[in-house]
N, CA, C and O atoms as CSV, one atom per row, in Angstrom:
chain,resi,resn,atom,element,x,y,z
A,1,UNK,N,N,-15.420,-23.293,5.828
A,1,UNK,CA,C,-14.123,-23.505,5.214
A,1,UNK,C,C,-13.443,-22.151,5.038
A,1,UNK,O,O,-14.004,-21.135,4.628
A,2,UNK,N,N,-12.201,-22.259,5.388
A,2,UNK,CA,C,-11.705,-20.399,5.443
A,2,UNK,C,C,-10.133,-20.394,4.693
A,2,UNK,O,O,-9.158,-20.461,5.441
A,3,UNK,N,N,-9.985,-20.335,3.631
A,3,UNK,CA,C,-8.993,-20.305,3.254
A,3,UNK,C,C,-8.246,-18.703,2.416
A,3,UNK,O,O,-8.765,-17.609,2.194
A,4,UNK,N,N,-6.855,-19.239,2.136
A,4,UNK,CA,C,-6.695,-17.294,1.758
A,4,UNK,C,C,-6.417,-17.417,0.296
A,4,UNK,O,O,-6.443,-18.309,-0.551
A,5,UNK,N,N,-6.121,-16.059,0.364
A,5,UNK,CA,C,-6.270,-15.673,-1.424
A,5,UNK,C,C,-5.159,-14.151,-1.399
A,5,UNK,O,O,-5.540,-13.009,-1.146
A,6,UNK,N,N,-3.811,-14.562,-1.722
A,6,UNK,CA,C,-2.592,-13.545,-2.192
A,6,UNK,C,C,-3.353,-12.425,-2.871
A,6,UNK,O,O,-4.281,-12.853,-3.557
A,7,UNK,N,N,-3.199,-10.963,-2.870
A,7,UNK,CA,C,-2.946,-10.276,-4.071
A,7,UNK,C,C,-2.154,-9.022,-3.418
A,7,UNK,O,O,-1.132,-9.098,-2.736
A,8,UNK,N,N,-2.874,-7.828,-3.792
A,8,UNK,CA,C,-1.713,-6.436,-3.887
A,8,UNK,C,C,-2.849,-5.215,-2.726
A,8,UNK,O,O,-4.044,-5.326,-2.454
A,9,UNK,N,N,-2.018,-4.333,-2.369
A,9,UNK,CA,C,-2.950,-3.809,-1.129
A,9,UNK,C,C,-3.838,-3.186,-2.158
A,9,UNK,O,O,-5.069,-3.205,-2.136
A,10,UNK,N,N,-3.127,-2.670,-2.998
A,10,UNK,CA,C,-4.211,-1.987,-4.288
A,10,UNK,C,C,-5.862,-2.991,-4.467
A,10,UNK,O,O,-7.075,-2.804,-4.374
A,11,UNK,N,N,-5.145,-3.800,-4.692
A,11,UNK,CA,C,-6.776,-4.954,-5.054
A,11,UNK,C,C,-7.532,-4.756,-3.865
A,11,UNK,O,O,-8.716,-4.417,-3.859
A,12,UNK,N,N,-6.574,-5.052,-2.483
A,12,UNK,CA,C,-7.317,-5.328,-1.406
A,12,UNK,C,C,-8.405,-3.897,-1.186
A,12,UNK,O,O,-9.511,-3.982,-0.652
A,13,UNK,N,N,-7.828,-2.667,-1.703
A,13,UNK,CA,C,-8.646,-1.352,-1.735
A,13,UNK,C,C,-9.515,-1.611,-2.590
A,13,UNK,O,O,-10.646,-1.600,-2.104
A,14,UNK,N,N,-9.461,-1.913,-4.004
A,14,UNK,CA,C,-10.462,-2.557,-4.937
A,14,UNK,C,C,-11.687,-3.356,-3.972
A,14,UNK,O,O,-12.831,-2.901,-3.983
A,15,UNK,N,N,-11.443,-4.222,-3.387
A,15,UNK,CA,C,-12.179,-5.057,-2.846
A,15,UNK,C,C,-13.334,-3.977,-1.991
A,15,UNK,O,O,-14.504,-3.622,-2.139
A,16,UNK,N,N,-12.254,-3.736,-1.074
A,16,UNK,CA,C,-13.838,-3.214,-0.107
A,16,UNK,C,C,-14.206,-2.060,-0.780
A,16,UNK,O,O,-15.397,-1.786,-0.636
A,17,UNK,N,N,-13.425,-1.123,-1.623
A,17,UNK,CA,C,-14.378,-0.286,-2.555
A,17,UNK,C,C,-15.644,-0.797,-3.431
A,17,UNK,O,O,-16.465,0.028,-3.834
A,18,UNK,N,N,-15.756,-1.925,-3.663
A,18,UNK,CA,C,-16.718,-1.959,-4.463
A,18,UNK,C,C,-17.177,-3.595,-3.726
A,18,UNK,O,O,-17.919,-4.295,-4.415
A,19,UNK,N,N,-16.853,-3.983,-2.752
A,19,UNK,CA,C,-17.838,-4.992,-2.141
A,19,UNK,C,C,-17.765,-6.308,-2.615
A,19,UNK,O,O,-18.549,-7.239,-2.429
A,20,UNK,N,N,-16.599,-6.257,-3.327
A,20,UNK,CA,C,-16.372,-8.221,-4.142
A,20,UNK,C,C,-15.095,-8.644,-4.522
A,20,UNK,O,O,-14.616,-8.132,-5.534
A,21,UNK,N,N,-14.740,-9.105,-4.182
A,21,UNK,CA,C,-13.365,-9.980,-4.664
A,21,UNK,C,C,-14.099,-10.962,-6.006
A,21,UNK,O,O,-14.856,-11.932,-5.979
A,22,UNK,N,N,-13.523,-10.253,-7.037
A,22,UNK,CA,C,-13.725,-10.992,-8.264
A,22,UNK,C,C,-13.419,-11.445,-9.094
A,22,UNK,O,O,-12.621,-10.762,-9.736
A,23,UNK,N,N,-13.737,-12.716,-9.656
A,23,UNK,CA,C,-13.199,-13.863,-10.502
A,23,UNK,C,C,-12.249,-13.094,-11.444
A,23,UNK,O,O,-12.542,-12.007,-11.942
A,24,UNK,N,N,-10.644,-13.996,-11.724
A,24,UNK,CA,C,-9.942,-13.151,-12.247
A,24,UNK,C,C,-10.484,-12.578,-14.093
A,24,UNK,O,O,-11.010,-13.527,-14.675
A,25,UNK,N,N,-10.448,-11.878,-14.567
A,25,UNK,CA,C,-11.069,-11.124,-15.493
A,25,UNK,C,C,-10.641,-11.383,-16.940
A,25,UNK,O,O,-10.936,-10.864,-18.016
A,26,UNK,N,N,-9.800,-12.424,-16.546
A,26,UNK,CA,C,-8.806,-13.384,-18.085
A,26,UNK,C,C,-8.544,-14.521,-17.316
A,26,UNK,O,O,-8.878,-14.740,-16.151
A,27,UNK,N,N,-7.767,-15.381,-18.267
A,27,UNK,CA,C,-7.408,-16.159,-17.980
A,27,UNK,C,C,-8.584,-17.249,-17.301
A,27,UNK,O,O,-9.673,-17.305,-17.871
A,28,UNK,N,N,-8.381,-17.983,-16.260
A,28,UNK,CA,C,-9.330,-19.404,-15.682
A,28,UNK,C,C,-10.688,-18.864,-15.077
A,28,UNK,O,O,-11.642,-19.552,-14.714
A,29,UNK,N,N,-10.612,-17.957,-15.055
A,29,UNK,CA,C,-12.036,-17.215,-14.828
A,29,UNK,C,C,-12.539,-17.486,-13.074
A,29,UNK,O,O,-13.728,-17.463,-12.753
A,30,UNK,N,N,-11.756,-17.659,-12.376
A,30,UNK,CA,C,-12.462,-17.886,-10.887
A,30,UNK,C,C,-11.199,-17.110,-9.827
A,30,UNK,O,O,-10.167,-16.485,-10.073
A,31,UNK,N,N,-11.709,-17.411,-8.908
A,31,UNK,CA,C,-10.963,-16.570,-7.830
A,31,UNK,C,C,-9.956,-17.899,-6.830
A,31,UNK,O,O,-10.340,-18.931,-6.280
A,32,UNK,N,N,-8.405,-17.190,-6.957
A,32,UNK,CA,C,-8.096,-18.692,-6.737
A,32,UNK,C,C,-7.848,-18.504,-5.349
A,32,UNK,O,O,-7.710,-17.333,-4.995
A,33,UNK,N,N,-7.744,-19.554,-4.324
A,33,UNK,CA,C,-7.986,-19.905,-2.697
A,33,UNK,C,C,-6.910,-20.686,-2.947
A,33,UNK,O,O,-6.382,-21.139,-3.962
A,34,UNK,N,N,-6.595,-20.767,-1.128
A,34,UNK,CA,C,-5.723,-22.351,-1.066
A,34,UNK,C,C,-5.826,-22.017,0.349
A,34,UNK,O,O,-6.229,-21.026,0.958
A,35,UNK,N,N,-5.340,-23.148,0.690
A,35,UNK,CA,C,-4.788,-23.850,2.034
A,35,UNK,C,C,-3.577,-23.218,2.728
A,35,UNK,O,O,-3.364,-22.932,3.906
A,36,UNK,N,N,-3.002,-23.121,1.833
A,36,UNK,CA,C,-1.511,-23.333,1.996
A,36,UNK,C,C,-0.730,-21.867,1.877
A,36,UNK,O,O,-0.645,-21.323,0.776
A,37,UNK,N,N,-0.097,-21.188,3.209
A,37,UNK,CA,C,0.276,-20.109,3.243
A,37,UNK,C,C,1.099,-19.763,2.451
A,37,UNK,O,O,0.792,-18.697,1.918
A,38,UNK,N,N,2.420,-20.360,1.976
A,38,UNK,CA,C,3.250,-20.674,1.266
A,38,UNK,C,C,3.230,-20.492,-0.297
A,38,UNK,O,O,4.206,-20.084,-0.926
A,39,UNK,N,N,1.573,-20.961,-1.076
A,39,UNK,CA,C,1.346,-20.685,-2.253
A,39,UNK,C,C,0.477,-19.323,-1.886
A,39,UNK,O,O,0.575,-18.413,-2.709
A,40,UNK,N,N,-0.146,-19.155,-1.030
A,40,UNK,CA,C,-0.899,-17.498,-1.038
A,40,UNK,C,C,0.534,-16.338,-1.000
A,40,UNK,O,O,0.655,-15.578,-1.960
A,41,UNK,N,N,1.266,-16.294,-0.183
A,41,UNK,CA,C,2.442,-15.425,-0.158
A,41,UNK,C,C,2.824,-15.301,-1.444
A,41,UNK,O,O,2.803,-14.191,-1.975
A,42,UNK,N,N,3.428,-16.973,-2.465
A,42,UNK,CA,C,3.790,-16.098,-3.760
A,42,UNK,C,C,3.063,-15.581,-4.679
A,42,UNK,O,O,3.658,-14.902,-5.516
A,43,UNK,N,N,1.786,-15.716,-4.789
A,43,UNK,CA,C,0.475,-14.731,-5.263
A,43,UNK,C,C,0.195,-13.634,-4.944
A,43,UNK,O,O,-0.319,-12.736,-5.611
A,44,UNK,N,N,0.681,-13.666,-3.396
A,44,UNK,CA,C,0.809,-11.814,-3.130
A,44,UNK,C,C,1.670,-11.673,-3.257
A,44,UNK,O,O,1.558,-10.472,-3.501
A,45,UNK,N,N,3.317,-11.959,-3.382
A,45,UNK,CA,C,4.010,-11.143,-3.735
A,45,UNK,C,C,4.141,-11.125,-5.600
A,45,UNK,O,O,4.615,-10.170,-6.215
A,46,UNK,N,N,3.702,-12.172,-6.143
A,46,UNK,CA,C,3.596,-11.586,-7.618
A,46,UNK,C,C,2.242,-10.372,-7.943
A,46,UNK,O,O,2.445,-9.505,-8.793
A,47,UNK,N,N,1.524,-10.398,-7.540
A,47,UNK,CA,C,0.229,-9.701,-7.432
A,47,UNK,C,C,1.146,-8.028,-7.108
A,47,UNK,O,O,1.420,-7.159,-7.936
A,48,UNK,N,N,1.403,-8.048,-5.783
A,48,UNK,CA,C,2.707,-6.746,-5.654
A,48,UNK,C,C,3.514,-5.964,-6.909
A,48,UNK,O,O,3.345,-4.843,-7.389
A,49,UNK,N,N,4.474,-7.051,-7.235
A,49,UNK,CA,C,5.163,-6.985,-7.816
A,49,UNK,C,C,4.573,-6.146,-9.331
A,49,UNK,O,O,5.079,-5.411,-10.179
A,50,UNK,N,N,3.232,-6.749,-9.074
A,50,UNK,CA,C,2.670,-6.074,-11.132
A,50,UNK,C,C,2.173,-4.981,-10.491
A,50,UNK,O,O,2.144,-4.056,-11.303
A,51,UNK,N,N,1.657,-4.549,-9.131
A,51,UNK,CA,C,0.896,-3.305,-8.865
A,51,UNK,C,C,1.678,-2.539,-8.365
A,51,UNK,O,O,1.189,-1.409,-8.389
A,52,UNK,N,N,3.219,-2.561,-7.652
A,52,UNK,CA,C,3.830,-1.786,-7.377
A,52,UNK,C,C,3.566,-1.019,-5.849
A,52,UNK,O,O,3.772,0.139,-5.486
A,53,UNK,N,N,3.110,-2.011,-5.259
A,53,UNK,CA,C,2.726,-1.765,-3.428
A,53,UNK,C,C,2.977,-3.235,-3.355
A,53,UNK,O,O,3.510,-4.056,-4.101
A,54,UNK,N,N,2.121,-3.283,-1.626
A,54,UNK,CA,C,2.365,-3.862,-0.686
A,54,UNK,C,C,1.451,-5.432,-0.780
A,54,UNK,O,O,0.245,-5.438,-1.030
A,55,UNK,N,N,2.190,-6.610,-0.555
A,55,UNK,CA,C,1.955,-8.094,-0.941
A,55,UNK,C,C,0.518,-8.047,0.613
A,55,UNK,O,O,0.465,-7.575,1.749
A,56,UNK,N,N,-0.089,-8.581,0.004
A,56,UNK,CA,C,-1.460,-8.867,1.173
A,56,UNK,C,C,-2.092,-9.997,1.155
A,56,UNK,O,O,-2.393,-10.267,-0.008
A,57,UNK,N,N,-2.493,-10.915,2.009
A,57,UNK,CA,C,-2.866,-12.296,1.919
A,57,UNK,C,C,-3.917,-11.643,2.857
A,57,UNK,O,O,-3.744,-10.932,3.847
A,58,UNK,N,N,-5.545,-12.277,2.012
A,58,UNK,CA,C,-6.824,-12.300,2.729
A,58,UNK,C,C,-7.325,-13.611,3.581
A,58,UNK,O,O,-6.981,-14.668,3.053
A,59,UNK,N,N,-7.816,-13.698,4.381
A,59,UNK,CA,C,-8.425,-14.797,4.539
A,59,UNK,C,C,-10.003,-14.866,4.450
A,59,UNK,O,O,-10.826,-14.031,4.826
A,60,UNK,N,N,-10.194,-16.108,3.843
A,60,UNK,CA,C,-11.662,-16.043,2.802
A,60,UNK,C,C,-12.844,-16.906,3.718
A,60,UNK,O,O,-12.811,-18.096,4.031
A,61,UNK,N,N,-13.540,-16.229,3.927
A,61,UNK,CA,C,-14.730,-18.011,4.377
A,61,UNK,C,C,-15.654,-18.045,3.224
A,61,UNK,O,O,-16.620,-17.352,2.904
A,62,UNK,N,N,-14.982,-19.200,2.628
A,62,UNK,CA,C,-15.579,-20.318,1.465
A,62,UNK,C,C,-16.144,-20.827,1.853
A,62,UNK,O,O,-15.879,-21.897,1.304
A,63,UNK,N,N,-17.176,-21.097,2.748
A,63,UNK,CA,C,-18.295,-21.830,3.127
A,63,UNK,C,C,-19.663,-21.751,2.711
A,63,UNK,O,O,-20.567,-20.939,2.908
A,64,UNK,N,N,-19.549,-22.920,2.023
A,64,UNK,CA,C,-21.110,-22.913,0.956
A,64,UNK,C,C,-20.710,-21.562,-0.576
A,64,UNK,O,O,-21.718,-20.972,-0.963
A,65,UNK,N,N,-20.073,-21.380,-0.921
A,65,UNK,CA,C,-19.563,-21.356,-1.846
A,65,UNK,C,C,-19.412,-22.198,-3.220
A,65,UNK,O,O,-19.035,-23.367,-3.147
A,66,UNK,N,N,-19.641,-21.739,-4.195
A,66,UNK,CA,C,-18.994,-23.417,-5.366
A,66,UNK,C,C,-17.806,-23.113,-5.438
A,66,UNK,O,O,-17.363,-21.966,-5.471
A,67,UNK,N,N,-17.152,-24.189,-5.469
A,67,UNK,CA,C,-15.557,-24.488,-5.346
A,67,UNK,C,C,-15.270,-26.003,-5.831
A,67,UNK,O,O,-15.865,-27.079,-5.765
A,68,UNK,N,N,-14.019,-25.512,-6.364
A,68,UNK,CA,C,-13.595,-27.277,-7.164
A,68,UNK,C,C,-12.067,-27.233,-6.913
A,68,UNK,O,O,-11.582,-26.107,-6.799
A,69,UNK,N,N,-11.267,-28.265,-6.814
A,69,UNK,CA,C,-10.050,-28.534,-6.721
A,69,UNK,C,C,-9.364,-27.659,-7.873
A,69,UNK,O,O,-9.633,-27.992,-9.027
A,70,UNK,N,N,-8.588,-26.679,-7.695
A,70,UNK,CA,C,-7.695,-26.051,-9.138
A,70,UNK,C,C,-6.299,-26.655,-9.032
A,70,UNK,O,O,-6.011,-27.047,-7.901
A,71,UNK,N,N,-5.309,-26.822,-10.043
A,71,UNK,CA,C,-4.186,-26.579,-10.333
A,71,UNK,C,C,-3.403,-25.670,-11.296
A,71,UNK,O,O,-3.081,-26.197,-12.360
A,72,UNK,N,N,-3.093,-24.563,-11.122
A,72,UNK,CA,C,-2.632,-23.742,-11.543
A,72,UNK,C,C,-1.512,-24.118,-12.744
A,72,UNK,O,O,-1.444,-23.633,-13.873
A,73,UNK,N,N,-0.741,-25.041,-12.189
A,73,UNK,CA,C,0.580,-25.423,-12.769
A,73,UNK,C,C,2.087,-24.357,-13.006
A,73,UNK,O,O,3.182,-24.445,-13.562
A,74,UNK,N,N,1.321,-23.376,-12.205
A,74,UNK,CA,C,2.576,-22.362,-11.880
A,74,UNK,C,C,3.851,-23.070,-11.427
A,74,UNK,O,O,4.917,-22.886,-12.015
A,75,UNK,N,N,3.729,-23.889,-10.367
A,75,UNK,CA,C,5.544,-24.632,-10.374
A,75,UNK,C,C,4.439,-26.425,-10.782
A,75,UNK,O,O,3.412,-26.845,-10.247
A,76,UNK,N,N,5.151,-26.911,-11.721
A,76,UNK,CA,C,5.147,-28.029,-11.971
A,76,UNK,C,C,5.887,-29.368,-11.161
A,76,UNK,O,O,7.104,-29.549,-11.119
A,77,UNK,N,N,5.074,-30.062,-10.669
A,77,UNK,CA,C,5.071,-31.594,-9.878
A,77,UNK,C,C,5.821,-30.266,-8.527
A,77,UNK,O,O,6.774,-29.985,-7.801
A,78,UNK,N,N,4.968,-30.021,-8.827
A,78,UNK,CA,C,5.208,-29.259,-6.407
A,78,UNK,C,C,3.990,-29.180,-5.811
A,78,UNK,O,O,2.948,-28.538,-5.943
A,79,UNK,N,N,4.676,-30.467,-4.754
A,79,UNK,CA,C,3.731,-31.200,-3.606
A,79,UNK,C,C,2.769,-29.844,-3.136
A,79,UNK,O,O,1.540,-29.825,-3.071
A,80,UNK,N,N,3.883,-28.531,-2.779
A,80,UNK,CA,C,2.671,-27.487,-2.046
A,80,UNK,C,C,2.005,-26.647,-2.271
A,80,UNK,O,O,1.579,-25.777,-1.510
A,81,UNK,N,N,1.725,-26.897,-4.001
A,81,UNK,CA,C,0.927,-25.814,-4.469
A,81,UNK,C,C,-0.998,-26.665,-4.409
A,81,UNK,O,O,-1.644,-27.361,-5.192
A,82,UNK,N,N,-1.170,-26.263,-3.471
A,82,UNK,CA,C,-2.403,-26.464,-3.356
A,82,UNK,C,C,-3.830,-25.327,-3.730
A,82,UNK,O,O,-3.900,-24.385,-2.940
A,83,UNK,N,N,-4.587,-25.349,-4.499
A,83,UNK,CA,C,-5.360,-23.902,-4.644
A,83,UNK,C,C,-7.087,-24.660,-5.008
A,83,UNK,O,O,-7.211,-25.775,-5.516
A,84,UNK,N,N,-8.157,-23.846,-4.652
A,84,UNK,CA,C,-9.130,-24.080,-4.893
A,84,UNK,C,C,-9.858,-22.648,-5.794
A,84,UNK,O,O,-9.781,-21.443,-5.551
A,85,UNK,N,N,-10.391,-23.218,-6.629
A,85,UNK,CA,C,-10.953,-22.420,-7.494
A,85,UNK,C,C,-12.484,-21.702,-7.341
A,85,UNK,O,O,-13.273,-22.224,-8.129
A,86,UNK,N,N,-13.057,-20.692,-6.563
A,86,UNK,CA,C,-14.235,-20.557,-6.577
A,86,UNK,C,C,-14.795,-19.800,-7.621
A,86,UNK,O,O,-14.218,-18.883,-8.205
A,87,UNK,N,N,-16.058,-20.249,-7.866
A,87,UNK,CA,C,-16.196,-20.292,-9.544
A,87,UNK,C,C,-17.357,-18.846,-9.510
A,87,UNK,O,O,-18.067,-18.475,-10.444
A,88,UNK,N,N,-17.270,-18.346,-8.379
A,88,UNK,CA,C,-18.128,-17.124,-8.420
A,88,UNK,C,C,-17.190,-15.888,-7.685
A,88,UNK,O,O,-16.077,-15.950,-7.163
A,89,UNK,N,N,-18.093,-14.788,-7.870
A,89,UNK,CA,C,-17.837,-13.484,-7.065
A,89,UNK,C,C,-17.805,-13.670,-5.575
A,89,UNK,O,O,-18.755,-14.331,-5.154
A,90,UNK,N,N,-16.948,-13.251,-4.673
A,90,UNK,CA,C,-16.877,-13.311,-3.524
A,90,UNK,C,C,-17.168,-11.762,-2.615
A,90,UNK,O,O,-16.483,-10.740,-2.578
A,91,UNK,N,N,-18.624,-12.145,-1.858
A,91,UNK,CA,C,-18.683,-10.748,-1.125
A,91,UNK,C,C,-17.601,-10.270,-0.055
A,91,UNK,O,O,-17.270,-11.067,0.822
A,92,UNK,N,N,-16.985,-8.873,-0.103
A,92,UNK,CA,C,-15.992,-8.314,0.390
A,92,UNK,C,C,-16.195,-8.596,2.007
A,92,UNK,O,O,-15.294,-8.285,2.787
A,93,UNK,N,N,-17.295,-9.139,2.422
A,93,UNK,CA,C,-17.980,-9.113,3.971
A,93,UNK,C,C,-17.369,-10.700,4.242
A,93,UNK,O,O,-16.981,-11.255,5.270
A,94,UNK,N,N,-17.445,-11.025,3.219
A,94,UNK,CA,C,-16.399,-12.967,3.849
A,94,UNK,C,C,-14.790,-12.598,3.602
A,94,UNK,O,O,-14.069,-13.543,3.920
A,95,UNK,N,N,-14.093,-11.474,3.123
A,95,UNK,CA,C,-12.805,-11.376,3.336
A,95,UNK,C,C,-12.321,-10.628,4.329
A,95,UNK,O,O,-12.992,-9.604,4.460
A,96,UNK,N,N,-11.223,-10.733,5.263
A,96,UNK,CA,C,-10.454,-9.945,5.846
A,96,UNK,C,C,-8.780,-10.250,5.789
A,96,UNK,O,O,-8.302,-11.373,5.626
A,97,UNK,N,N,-8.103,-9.163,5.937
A,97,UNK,CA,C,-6.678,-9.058,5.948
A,97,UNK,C,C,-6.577,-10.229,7.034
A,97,UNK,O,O,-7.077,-10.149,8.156
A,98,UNK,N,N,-5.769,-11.469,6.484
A,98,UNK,CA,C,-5.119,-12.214,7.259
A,98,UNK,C,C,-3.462,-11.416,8.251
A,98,UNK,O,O,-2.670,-10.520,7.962
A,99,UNK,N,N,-3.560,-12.015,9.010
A,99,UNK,CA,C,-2.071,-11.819,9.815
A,99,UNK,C,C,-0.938,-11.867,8.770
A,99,UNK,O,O,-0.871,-12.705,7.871
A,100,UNK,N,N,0.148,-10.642,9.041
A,100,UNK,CA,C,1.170,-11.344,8.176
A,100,UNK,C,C,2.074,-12.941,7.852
A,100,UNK,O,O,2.765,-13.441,8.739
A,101,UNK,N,N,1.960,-13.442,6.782
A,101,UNK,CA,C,2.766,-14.592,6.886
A,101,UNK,C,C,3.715,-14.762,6.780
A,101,UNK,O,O,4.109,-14.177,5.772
A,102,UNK,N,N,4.544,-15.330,7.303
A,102,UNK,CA,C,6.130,-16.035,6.934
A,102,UNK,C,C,6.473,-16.479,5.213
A,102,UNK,O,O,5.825,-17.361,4.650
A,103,UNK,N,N,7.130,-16.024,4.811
A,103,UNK,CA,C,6.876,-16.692,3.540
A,103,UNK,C,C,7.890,-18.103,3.364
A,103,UNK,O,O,8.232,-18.583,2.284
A,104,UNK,N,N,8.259,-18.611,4.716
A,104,UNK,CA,C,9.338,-19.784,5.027
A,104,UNK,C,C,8.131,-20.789,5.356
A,104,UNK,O,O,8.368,-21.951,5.688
């Protein structure tokens, strides 16, 4: 299962500096995924926006992973916010820089 995960090029340096994409550190406590290019773009560009660089969408292989259906509720009753919640640390060796996306 390979889905992506928005944040900031800063994190994305975080990441392979220290070998883990990790559960967010407040708040719902997991690392959020989705499907859907559309909700990863505005996660990287809010993710950007607080770090002050460049919006980056990873793509993740969640395979055999624990993972559960999330809803964020960031936009309320919208069909395309789709996200999955993995409820652990993710090794930096299952992420890579996805292709840039369209954010249309």
């Amino acid at each position: 299962m390979t889905l992506y995960h928005g944040t900031s090029a800063d994190r994305w340096a975080s990441i392979q500096r220290d070998g883990v994409l990790r559960c967010a550190p407040y708040g719902d406590q997991h690392v959020s995924l989705t499907d859907c290019s559309k909700v990863a773009r505005y996660f990287a560009d809010v993710s950007a926006d607080c770090d002050g660089c460049e919006a980056v969408i990873l793509t993740v292989d969640a395979a055999g992973l624990p993972t559960e259906p999330f809803v964020s509720e960031v936009f309320p009753d919208c069909e395309w916010e789709r996200e999955t919640a993995c409820l652990v640390d993710i090794p930096a060796d299952r992420c890579t820089l996805a292709a840039p996306v369209d954010p249309e």
